[in-house]
TORMARRO-947885 format. One record per residue (C-alpha): residue in one letter; chain; x, y, z. Coordinates in Angstrom, 1 decimal. Example, Ala and Ser with C-alpha at 12.3 -4.5 7.8 and 13.67 -1.06 7.14 Angstrom:
! residues 2
{"A"; "A"; {12.3; -4.5; 7.8}}
{"S"; "A"; {13.7; -1.1; 7.1}}
This chain:
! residues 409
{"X"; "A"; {17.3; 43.1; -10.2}}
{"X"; "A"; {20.2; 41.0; -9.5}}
{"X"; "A"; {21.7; 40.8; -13.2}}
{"X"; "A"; {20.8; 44.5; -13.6}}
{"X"; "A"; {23.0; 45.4; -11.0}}
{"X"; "A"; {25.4; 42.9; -12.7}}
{"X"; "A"; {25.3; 44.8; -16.2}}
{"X"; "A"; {25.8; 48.6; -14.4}}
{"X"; "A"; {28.7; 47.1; -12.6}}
{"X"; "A"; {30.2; 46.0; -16.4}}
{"X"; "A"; {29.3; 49.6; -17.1}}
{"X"; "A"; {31.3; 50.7; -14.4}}
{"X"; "A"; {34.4; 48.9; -15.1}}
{"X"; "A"; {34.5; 49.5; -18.7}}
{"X"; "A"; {34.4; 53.0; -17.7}}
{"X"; "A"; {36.7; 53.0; -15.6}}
{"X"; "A"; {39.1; 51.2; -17.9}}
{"X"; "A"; {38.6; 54.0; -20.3}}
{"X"; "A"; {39.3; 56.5; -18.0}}
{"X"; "A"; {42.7; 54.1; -17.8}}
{"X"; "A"; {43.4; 54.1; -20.8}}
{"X"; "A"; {42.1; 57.5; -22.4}}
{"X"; "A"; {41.7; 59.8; -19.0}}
{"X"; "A"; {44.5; 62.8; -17.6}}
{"X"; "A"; {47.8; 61.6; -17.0}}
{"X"; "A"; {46.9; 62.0; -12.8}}
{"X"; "A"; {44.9; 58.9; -13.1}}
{"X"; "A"; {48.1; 57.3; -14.4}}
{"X"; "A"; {50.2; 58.0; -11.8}}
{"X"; "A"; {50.3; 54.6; -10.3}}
{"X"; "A"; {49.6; 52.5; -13.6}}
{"X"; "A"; {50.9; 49.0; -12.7}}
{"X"; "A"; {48.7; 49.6; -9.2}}
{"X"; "A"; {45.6; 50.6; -11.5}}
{"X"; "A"; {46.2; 48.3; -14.2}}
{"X"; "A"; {46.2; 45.6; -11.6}}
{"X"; "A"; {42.8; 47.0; -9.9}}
{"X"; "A"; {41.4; 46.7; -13.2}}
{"X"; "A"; {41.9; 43.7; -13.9}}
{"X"; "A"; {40.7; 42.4; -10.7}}
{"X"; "A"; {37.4; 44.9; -11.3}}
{"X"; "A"; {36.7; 42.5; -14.5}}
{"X"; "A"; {37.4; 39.5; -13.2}}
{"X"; "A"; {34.9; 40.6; -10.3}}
{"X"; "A"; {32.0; 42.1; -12.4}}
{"X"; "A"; {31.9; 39.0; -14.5}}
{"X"; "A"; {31.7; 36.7; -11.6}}
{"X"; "A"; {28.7; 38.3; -10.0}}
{"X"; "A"; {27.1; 38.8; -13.3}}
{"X"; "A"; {27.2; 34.8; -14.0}}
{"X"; "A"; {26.6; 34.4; -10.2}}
{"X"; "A"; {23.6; 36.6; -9.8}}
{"X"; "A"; {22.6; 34.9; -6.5}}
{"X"; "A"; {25.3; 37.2; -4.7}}
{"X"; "A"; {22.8; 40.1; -5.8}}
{"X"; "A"; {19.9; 38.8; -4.2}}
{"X"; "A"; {18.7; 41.5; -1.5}}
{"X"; "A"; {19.0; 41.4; 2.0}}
{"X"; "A"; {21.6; 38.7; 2.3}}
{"X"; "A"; {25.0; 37.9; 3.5}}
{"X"; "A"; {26.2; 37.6; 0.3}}
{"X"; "A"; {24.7; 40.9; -1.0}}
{"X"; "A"; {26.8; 42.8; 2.1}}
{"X"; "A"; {29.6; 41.0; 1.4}}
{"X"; "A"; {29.4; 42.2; -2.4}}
{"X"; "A"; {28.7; 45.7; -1.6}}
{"X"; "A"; {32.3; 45.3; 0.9}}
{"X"; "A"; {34.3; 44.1; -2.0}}
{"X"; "A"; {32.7; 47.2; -4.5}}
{"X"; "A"; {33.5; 49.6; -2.0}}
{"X"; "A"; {37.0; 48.3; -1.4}}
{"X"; "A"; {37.8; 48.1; -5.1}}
{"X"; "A"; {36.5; 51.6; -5.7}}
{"X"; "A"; {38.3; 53.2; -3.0}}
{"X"; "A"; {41.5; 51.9; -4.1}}
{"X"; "A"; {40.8; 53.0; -7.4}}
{"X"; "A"; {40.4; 55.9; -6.6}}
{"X"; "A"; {43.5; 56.3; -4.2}}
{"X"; "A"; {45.5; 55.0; -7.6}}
{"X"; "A"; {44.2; 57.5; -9.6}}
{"X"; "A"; {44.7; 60.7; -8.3}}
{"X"; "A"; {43.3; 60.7; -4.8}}
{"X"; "A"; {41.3; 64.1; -4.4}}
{"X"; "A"; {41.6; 64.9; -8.0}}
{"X"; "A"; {40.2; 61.8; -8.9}}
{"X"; "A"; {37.2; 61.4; -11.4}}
{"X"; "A"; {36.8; 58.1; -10.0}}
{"X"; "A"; {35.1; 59.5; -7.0}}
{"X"; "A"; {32.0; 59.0; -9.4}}
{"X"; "A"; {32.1; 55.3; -8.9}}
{"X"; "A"; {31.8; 55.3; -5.4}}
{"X"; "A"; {28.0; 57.0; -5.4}}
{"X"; "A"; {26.6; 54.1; -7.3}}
{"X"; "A"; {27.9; 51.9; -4.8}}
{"X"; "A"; {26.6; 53.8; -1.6}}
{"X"; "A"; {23.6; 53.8; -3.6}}
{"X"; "A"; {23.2; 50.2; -5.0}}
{"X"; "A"; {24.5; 48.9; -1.2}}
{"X"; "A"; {21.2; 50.9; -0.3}}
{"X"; "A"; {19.0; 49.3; -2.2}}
{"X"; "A"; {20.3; 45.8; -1.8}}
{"X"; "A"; {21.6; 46.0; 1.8}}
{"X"; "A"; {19.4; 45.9; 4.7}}
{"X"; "A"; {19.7; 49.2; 6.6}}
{"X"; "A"; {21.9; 48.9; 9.6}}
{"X"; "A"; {24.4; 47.0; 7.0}}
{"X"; "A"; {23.5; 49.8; 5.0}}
{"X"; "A"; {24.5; 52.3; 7.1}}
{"X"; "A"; {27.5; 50.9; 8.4}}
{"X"; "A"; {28.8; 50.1; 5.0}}
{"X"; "A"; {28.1; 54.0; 3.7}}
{"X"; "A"; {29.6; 55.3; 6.6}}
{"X"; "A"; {32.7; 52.7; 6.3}}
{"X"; "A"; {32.7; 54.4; 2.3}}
{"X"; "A"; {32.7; 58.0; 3.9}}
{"X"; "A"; {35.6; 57.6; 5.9}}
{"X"; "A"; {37.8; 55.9; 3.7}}
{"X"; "A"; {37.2; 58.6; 1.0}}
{"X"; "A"; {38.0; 61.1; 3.2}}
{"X"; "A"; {41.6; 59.3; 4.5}}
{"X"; "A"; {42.1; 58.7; 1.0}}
{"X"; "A"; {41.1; 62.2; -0.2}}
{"X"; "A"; {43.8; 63.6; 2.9}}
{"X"; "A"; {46.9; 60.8; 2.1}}
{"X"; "A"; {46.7; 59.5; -1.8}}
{"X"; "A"; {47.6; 62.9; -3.1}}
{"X"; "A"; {49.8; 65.4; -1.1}}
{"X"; "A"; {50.3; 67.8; -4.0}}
{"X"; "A"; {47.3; 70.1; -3.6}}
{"X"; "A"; {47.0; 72.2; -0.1}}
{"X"; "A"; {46.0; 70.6; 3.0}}
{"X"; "A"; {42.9; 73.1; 3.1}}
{"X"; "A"; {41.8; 72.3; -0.7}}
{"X"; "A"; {42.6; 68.8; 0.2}}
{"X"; "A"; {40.5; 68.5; 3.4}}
{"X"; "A"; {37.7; 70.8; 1.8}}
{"X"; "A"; {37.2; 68.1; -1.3}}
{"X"; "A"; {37.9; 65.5; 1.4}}
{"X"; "A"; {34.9; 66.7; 4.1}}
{"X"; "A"; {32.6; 67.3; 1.1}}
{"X"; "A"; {32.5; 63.8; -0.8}}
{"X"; "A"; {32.3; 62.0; 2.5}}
{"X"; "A"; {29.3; 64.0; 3.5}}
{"X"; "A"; {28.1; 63.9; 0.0}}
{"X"; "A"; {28.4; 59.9; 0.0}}
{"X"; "A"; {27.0; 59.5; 3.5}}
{"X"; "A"; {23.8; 61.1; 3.0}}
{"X"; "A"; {23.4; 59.9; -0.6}}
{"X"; "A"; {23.8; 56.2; 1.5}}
{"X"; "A"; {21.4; 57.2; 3.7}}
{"X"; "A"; {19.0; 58.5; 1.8}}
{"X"; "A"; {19.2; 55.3; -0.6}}
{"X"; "A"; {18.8; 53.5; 2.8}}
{"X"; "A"; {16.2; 55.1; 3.8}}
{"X"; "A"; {13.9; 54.7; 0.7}}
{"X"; "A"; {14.3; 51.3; 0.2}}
{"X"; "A"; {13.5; 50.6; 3.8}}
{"X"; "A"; {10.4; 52.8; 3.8}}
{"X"; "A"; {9.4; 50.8; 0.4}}
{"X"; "A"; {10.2; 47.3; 2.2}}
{"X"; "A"; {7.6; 48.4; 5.1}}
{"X"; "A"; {5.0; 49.6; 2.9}}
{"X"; "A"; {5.2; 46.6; 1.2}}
{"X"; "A"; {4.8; 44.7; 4.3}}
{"X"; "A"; {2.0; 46.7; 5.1}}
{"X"; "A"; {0.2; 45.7; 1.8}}
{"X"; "A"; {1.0; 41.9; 2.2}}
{"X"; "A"; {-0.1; 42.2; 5.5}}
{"X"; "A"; {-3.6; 44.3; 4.4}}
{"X"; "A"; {-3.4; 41.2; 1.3}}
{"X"; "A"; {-3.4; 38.4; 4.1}}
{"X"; "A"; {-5.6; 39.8; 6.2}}
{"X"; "A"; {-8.3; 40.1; 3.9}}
{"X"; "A"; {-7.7; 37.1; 2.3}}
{"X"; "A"; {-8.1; 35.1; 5.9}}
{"X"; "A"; {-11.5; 37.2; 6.0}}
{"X"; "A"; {-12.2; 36.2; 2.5}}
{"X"; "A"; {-11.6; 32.4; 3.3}}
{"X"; "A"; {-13.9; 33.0; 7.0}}
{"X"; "A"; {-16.5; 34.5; 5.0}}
{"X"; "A"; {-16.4; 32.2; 2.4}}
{"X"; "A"; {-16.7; 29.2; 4.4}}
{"X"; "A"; {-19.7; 30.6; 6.6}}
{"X"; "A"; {-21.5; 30.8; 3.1}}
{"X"; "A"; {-20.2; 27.4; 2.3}}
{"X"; "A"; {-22.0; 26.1; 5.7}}
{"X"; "A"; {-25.1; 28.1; 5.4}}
{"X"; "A"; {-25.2; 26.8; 2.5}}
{"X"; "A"; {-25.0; 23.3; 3.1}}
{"X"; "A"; {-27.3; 23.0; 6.3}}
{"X"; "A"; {-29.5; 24.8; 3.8}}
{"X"; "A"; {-29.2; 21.8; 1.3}}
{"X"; "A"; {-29.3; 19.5; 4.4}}
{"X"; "A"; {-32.8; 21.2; 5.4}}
{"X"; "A"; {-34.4; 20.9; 2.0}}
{"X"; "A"; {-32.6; 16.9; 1.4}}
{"X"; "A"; {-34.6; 16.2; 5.0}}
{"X"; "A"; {-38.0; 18.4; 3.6}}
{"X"; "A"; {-37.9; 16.4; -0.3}}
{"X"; "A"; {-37.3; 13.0; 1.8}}
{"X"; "A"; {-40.2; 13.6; 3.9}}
{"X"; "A"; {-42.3; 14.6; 0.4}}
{"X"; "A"; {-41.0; 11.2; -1.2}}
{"X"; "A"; {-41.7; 8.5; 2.1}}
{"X"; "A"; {-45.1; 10.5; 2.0}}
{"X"; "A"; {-45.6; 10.3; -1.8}}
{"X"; "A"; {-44.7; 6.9; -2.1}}
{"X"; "A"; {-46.5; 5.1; 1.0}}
{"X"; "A"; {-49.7; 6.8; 0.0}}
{"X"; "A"; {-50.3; 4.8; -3.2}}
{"X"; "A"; {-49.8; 1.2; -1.9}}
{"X"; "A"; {-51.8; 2.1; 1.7}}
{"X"; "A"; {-54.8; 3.1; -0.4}}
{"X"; "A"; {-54.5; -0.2; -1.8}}
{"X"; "A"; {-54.0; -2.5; 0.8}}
{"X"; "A"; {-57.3; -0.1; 2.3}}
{"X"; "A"; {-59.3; -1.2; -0.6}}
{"X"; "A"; {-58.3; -4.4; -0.8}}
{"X"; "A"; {-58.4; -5.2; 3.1}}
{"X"; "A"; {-62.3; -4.0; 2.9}}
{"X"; "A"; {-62.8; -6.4; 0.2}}
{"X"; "A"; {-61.3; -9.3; 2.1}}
{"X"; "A"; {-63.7; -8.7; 4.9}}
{"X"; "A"; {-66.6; -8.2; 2.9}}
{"X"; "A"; {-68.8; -10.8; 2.2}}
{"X"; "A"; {-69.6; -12.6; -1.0}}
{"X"; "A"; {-66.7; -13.1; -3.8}}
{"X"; "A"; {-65.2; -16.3; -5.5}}
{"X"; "A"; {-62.6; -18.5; -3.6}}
{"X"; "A"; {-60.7; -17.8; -6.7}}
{"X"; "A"; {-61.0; -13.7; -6.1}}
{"X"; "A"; {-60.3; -13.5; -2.3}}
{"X"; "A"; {-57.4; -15.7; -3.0}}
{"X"; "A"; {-56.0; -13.4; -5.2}}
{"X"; "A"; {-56.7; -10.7; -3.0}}
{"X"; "A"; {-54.6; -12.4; -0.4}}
{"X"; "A"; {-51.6; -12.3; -2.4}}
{"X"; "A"; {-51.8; -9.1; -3.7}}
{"X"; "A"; {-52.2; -7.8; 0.3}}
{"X"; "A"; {-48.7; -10.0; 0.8}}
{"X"; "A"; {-47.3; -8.6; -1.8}}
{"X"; "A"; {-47.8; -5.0; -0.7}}
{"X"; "A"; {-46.9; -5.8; 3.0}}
{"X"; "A"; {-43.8; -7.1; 1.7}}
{"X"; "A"; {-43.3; -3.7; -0.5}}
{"X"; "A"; {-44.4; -1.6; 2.3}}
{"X"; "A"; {-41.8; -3.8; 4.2}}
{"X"; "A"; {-38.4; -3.1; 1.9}}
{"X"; "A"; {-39.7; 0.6; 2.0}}
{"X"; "A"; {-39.3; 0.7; 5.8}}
{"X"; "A"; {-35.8; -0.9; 5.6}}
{"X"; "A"; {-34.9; 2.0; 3.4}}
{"X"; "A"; {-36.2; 4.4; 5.7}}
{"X"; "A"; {-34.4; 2.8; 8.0}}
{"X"; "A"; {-31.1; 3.0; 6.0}}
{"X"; "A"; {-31.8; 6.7; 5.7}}
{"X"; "A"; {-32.1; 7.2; 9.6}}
{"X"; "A"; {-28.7; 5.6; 9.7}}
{"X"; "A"; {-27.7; 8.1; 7.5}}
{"X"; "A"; {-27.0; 4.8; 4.9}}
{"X"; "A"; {-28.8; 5.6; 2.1}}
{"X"; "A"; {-31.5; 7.9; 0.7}}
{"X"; "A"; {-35.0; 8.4; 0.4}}
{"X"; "A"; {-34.8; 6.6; -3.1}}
{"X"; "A"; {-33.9; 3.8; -1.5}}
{"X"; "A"; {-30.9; 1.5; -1.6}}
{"X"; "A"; {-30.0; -1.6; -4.0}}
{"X"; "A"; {-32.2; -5.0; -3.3}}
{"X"; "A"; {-32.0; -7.7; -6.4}}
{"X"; "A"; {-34.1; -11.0; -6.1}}
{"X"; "A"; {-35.2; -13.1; -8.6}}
{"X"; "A"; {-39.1; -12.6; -9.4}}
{"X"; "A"; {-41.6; -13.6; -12.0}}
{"X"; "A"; {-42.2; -10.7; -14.3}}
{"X"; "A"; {-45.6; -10.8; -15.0}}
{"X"; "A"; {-46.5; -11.1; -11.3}}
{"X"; "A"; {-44.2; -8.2; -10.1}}
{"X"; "A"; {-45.7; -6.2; -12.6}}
{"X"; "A"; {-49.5; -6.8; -11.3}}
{"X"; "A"; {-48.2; -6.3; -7.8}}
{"X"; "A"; {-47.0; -2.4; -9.3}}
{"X"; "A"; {-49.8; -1.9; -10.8}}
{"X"; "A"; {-52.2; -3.0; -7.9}}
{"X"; "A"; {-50.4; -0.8; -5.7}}
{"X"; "A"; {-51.5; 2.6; -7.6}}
{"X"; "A"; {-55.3; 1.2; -8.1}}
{"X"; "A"; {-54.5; -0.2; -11.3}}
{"X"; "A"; {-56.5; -3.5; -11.8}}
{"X"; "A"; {-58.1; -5.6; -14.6}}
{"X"; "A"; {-60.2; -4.9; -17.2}}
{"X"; "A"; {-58.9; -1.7; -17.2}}
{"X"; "A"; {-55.4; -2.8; -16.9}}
{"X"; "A"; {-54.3; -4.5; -20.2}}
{"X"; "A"; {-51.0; -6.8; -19.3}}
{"X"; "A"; {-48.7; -8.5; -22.0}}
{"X"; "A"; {-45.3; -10.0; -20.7}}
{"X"; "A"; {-43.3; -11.4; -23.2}}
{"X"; "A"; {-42.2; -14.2; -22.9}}
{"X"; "A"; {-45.2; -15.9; -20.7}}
{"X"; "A"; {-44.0; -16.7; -17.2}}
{"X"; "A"; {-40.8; -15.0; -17.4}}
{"X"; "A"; {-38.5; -15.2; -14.7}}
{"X"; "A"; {-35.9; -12.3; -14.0}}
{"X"; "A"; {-33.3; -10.9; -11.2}}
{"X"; "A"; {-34.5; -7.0; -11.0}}
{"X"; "A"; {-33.7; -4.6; -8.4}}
{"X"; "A"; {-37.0; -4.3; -5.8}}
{"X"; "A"; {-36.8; -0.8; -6.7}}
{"X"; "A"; {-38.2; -1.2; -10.0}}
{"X"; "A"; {-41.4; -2.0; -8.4}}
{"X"; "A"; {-41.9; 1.7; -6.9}}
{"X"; "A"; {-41.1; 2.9; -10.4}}
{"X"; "A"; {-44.0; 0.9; -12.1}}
{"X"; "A"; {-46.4; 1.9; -8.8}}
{"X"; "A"; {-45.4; 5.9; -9.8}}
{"X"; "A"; {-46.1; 5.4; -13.5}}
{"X"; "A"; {-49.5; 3.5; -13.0}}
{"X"; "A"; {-50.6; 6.0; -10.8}}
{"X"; "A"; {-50.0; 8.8; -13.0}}
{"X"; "A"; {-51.8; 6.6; -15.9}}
{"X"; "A"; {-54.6; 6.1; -13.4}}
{"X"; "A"; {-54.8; 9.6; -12.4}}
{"X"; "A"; {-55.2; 11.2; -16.0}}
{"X"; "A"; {-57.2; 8.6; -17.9}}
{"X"; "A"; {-60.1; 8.2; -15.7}}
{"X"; "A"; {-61.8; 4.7; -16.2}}
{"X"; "A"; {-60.0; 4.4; -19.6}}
{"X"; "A"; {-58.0; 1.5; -20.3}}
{"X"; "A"; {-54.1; 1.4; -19.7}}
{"X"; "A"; {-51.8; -0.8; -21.2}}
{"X"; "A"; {-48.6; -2.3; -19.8}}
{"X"; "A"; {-46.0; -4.1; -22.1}}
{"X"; "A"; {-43.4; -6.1; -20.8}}
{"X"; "A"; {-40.6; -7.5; -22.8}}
{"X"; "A"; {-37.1; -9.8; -20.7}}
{"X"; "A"; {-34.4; -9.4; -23.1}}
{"X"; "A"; {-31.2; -11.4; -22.8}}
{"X"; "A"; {-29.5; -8.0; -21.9}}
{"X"; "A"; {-32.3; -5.6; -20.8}}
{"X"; "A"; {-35.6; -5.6; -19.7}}
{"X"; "A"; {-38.0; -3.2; -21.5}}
{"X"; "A"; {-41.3; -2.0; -20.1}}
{"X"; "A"; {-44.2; 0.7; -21.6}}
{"X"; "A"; {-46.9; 2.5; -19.8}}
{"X"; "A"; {-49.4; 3.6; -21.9}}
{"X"; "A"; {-52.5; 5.9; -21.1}}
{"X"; "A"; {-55.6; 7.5; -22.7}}
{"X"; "A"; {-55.5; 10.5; -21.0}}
{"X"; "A"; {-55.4; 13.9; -22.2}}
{"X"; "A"; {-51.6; 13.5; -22.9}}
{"X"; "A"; {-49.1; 16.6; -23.1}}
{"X"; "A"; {-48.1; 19.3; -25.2}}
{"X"; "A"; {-44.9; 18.7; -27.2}}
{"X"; "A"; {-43.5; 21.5; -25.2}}
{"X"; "A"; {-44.1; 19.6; -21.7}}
{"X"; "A"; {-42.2; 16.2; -22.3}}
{"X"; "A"; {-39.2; 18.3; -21.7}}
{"X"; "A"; {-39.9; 19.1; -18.1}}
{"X"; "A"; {-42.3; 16.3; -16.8}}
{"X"; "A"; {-39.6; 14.7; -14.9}}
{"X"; "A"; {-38.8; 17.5; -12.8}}
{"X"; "A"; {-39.7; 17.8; -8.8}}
{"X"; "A"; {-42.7; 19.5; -7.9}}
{"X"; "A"; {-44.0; 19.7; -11.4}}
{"X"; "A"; {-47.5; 18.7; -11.9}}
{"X"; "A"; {-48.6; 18.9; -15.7}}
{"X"; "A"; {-51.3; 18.3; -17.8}}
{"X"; "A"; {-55.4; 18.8; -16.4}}
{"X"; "A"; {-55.6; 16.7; -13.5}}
{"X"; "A"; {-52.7; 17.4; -11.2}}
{"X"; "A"; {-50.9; 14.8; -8.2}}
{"X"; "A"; {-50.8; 15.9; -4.9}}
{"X"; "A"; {-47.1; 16.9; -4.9}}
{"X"; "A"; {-45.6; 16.9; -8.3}}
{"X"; "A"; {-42.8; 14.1; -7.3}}
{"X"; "A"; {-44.1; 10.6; -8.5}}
{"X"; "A"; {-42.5; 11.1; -12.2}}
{"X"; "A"; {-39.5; 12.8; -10.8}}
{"X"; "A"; {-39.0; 9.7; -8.4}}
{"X"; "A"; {-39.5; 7.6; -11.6}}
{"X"; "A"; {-36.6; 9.2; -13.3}}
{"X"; "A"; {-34.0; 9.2; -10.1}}
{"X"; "A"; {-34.8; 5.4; -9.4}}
{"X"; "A"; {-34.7; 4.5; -13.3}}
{"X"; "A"; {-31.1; 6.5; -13.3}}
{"X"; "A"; {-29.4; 4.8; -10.2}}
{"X"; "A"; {-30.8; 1.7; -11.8}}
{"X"; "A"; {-28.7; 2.7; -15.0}}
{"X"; "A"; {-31.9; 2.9; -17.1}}
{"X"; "A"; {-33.2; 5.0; -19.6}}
{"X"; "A"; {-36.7; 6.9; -19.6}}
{"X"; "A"; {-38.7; 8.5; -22.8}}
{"X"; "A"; {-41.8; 9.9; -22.7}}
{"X"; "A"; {-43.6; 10.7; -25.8}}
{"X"; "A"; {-47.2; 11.4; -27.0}}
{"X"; "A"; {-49.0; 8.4; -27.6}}
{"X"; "A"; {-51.1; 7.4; -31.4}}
{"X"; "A"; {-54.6; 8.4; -31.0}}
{"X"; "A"; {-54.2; 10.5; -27.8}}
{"X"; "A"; {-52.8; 9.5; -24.1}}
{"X"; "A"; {-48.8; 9.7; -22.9}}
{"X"; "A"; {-46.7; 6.8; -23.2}}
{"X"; "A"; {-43.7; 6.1; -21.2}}
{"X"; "A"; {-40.7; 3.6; -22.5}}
{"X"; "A"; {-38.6; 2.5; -19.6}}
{"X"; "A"; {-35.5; 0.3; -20.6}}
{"X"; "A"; {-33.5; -1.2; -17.6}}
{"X"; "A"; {-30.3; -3.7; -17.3}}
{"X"; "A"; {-30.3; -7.2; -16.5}}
């Protein structure tokens, strides 16, 4: 807007240089007076075209502009004739351009200022023609400019409110936008806080139903008569061990109470013999020898793992245990220098190439004999990821699933 006003004001000037230079010989009748406005005019319009800052609307600076055009104008055209003038063009587009860039008291003030100096100068810069010719062309651009002011006035002001109006309607909604927005944000999220507290109750119940059954059956075979020293011995530990596993469960239920941790449990490394820790898993789903094949390699090895690990191995023997019946499953264990890599494998019905995809996702049960909730494999996976593990699942030779698990050190 600003240099636009700049380049019509160049316009302006170079027209009225023309008319100088090239217009009646009235417009000449005070040359070194009008030569000297003219120069000042350049000197002027190229300022505020390199200055365009002194267009900017609604300022001091744009009244003060519009004062100086309508100052320059008017003694223009008192130089140049007076009522004869042609120069009485000039001074629309300023009433005009001080509309649009004034505000509109300082518009109307400045237009009216414009209107009464054409008319003094219309009644006193040329005495030649009759005082009634002279007063008629006087009374008619002054009325002529006023109005024209106002009117500019008037529909820049009217454009300014409606524009308020729609930044106003624009903020308005946007503040109901933002209210709505965050209502849906926090319906949302006590939604997702409803659900987390409805999956954590599924996983505590999930996962201290497998080792509870255990230490059931193996309690009942404590008390029972009969048995080797050697057997109830070994039941003993095994019931330690699952008190102890029941144990670091609790503390992570207890973490999640404190709003510490989750469901999944948090971190817990201690240093364990493999071959052991793996039994204990196994035990805890049911999982016992002969039908439980073990092979840790190497023999008696001794390794830091997360306790965590342990619920993993519990979920995967139990879905072995679950699908193969009485058939044998086998559990490989290998204690790498970097990694420690462990297989499940089953001789169940297996699954379809189509369902290895999604057996890892919550409340999934596949394949013909289903779980009671559809989490123990999707509990597998979350654990093995916070662990920084990888899981594979793939169909196993000769029927059965087998599942790779490959954990840090």
């Amino acid at each position: 807007m600003s240099r636009l006003t700049g380049a019509i004001r160049i316009g302006v000037i170079i027209a009225a240089t023309l008319l100088f230079a090239f217009g009646p010989e009235s417009v000449r009748a005070h040359p070194a007076v009008t030569l000297c406005l003219v120069a000042v005019a350049w000197c002027y319009g190229v300022t505020t075209v390199c200055l365009p800052r002194l267009e900017r609307i609604g300022t001091r600076e744009a009244m003060a502009v519009g004062l100086v055009d309508a100052v320059v104008a008017t003694e223009l055209l008192a130089s140049t004739g007076g009522s004869t003038s042609p120069a009485v063009a000039i001074l629309f587009l300023v009433v005009v351009s001080g509309g649009i860039r004034i505000r509109l008291r300082g518009a109307v003030v400045l237009t009216l200022a414009i209107a009464a100096a054409t008319f003094m100068v219309g009644m006193l810069a040329n005495t030649a023609p009759p005082v009634h010719e002279r007063l008629g062309w006087s009374a008619w651009w002054s009325g002529f400019l006023f109005f024209t002011g106002l009117l500019a006035a008037g529909i820049t002001f009217l454009a300014e409110r409606q524009q308020e109006q729609v930044l106003g309607a624009q903020a308005r909604a946007q503040v109901e936008h933002d209210a709505a927005e965050y209502e849906r944000e926090l319906r949302d999220r006590l939604l997702a806080s409803y659900q987390a507290q409805q999956d954590g109750l599924r996983i505590i119940l999930h996962e201290f139903r497998t080792p509870v059954a255990s230490l059931s059956a193996l309690g009942s075979n404590l008390v029972r008569k009969g048995g080797t020293e050697e057997t109830r011995h070994m039941a003993s530990v095994l019931v330690a061990s699952h008190v102890e596993h029941l144990a670091e469960m609790l503390d992570g239920l207890a973490d999640v109470a404190r709003m510490e941790g989750s469901p999944l449990g948090t971190p817990r490394r201690r240093e364990v013999d493999l071959e052991q820790f793996l039994l204990a898993a196994a035990d805890a789903a049911g999982l016992r020898p002969p039908q439980l094949h073990l092979v840790v390699t190497p023999a008696n090895a001794q390794v830091v793992v997360d306790v965590r690990l342990r619920r993993v191995i519990t979920n995967l023997a139990d879905n072995a245990v679950r699908h193969s019946e009485s058939r044998p499953i086998d559990i490989t264990a290998r204690a790498g220098a970097q990694e420690i890599e462990i297989s499940v494998a089953d001789r169940g019905p297996g699954l379809r190439p189509e369902q290895l995809a999604g057996v890892t996702e919550k409340y999934v049960s596949l394949g013909d004999s289903r779980g009671t909730a559809g989490l123990g494999l999707w509990i597998v996976e979350q654990i093995t990821r916070a662990l920084g593990g990888h899981l594979y699942f793939r169909a196993r030779d000769g029927g059965g699933l087998r599942v790779d698990l490959t954990i840090p050190r």
